[in-house]
C-alpha positions in Angstrom: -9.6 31.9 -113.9 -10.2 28.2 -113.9 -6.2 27.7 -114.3 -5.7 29.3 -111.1 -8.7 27.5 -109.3 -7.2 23.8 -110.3 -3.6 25.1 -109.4 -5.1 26.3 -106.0 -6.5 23.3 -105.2 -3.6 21.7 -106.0 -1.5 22.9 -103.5 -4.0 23.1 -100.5 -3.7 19.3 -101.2 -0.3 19.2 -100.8 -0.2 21.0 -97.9 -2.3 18.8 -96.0 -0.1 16.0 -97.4 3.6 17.1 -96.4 5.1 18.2 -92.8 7.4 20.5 -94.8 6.8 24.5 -95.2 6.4 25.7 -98.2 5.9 29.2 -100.1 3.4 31.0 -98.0 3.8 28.6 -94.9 7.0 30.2 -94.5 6.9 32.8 -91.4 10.5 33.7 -90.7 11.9 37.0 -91.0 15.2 35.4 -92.4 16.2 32.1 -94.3 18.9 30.7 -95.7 18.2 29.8 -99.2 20.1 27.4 -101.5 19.6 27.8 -104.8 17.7 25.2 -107.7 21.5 23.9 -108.5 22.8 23.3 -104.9 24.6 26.7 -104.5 24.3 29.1 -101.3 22.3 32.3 -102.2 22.8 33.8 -98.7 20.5 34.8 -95.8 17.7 37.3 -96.6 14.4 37.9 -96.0 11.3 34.6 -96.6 9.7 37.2 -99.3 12.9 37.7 -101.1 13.3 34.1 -101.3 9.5 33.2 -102.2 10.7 36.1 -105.0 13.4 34.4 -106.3 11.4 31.1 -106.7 8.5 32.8 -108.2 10.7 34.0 -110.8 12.1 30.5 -111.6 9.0 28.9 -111.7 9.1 26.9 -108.3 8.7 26.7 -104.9 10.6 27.6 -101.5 10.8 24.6 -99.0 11.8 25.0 -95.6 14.6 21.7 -95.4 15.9 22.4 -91.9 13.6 23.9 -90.2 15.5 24.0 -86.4 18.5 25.6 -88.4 19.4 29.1 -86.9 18.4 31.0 -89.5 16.3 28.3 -91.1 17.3 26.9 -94.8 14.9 27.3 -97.7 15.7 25.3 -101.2 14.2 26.2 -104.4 12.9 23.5 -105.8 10.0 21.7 -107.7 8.1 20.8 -105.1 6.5 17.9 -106.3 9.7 16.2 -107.8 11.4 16.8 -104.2 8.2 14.8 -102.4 8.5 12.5 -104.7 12.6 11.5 -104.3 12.6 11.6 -100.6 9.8 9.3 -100.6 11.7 7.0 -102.7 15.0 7.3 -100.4 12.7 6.1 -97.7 11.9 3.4 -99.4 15.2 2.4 -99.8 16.8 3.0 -96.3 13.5 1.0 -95.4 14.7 -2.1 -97.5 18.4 -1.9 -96.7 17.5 -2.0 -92.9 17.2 -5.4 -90.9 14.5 -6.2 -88.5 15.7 -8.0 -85.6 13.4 -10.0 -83.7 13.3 -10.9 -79.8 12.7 -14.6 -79.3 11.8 -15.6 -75.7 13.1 -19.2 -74.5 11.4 -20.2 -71.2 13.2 -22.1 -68.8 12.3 -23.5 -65.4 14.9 -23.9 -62.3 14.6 -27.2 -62.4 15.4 -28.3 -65.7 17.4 -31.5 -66.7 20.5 -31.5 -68.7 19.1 -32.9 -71.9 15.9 -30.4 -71.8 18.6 -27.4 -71.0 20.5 -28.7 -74.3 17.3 -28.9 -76.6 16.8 -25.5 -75.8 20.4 -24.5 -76.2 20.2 -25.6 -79.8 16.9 -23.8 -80.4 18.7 -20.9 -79.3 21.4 -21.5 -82.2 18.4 -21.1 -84.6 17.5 -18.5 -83.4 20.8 -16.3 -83.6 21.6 -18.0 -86.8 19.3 -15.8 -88.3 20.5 -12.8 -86.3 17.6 -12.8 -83.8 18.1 -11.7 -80.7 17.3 -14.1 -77.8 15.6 -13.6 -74.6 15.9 -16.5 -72.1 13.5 -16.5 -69.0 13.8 -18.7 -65.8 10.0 -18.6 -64.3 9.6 -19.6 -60.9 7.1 -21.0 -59.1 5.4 -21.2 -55.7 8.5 -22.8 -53.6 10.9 -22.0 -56.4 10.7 -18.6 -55.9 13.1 -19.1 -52.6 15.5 -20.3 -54.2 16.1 -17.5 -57.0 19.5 -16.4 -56.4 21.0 -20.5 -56.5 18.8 -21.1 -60.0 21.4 -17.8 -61.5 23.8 -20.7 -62.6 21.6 -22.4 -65.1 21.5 -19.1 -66.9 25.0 -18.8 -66.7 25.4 -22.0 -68.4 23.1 -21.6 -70.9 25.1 -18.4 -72.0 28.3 -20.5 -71.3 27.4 -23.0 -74.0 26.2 -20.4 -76.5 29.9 -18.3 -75.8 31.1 -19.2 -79.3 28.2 -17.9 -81.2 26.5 -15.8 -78.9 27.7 -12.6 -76.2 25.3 -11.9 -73.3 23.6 -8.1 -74.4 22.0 -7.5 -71.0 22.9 -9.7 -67.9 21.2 -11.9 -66.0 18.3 -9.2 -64.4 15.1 -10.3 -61.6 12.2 -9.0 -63.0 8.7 -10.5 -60.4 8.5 -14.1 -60.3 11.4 -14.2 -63.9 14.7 -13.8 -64.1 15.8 -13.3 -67.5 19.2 -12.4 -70.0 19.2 -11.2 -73.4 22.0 -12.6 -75.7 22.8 -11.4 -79.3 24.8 -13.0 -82.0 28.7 -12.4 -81.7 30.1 -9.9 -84.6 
């Protein structure tokens, strides 16, 4: 009796732990079910299924659950937690965060201060950030929006050979901003 109490315990734990249905969870009238080795088994009922896994000694896990009819596995339930945990490691290492880095800019900028930002920018993309570069206006300034547009043109316009504009230039309030990516 104690056997069964520790193996009971066991998987009420794992059920809170895991989004995935398994043995008893499983409600549908009929599943799919692929077999321990990868092969097709057919369609038939959840309790022939939860049968056929009993008898090999491990459990039924719903793996797509939106599938019409859904599809069960037979597997160990515990070795198949534990290797798609350890995919998701991996597709988390292969995969690049790209930041957004925000260079301000104001309408009436001079030439050498647009430049210095220009090459900040460079940095930036280098390292395959993308870059988000604001004109802010203020008080007065704000009249003149639509004549400042040029000074973010030109800021892309020296950036064309290592840089493509992502989303053009857009009025947002009292900003007026583009976003520019690294060219491919």
């Amino acid at each position: 009796m104690d056997t069964v109490r520790i193996h009971f315990s066991y998987v009420m734990e794992v059920f809170s732990i895991s989004e995935l249905s398994i043995n008893g969870q499983i409600r549908d009238r009929e599943v799919r079910v692929i077999g321990e080795d990868g092969e097709q088994l057919g369609i038939m009922s959840a309790k022939e299924a939860q049968n056929l896994a009993d008898e090999a000694g491990l459990d039924l896990v719903k793996i797509a659950p939106t599938a019409k009819p859904p599809v069960c596995k037979i597997v160990d339930y515990g070795k198949f937690r534990y290797e798609q945990s350890r995919k998701e490691k991996e597709a988390k290492k292969k995969q690049k965060i790209v930041e957004l880095k925000e260079i301000r800019l104001s309408p009436n900028i001079d030439t050498n201060d647009l430049n210095t930002k220009v090459n900040a920018a460079k940095k930036f993309l280098a390292k395959g950030d993308r870059v988000k570069v604001t004109l802010r206006f203020r008080g007065r300034e704000m009249a003149h929006m639509n004549t400042s547009k040029h000074i973010l043109d030109d800021f892309a316009q020296a950036l064309e050979e290592v840089a493509v504009v992502e989303k053009p230039a857009k009025v947002e309030g009292r900003t007026m901003h583009i976003v520019l990516t690294e060219k491919k």
